[in-house]
C-alpha positions in Angstrom: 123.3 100.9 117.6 124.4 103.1 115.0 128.3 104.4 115.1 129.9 106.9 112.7 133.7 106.2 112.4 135.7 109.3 113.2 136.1 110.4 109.5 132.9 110.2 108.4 131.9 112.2 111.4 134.2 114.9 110.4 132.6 115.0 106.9 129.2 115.3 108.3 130.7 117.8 110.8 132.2 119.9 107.5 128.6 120.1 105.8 126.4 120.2 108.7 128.6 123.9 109.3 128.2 125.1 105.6 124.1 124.9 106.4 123.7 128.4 107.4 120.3 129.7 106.0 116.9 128.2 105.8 117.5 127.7 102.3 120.5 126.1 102.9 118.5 123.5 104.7 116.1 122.5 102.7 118.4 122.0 99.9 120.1 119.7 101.7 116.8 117.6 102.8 115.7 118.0 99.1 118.8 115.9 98.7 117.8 113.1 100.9 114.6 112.5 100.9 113.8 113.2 97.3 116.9 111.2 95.9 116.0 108.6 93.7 116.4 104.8 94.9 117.2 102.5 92.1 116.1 98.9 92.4 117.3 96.3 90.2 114.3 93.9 88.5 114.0 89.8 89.8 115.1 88.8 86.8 115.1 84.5 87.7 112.5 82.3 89.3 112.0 82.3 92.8 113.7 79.4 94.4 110.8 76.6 95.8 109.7 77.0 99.6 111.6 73.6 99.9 115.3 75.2 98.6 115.0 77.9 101.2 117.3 77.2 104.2 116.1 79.1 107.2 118.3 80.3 110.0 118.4 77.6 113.1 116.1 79.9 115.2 113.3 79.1 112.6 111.7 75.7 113.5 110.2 73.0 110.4 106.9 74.6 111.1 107.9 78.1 110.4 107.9 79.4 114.1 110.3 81.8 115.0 111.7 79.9 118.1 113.4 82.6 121.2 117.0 83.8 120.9 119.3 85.6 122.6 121.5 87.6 120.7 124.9 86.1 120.2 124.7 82.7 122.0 123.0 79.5 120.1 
């Protein structure tokens, strides 16, 4: 579940009531789906398959055993 903390909602609040044309609008989706993502290279070797701890709901074999959230 996804929760905005009470500032944050008053920011979006603030810009979402300066969108008042069309225009307006697809400025503002021009600046969030055609921002640029910037990924950093790999720059090391990938640890082994044997270095890798998995979590404790992975068993040896690799199968994702059943969990409920928040109890082990």
């Amino acid at each position: 579940m996804f929760t905005l903390s009470l500032k944050a909602s008053g920011v979006i609040a603030r810009i979402l009531a300066s969108l008042h044309t069309k225009h307006d609008w697809i400025e503002a989706g021009k600046l969030v789906f055609d921002y640029d993502i910037g990924f950093f290279p790999f720059t090391g070797d990938p640890p082994a398959a044997e270095e890798v701890k998995l979590p404790d709901s992975v068993s040896k074999e690799g199968i994702l055993l059943p969990s409920v959230s928040g109890f082990r």
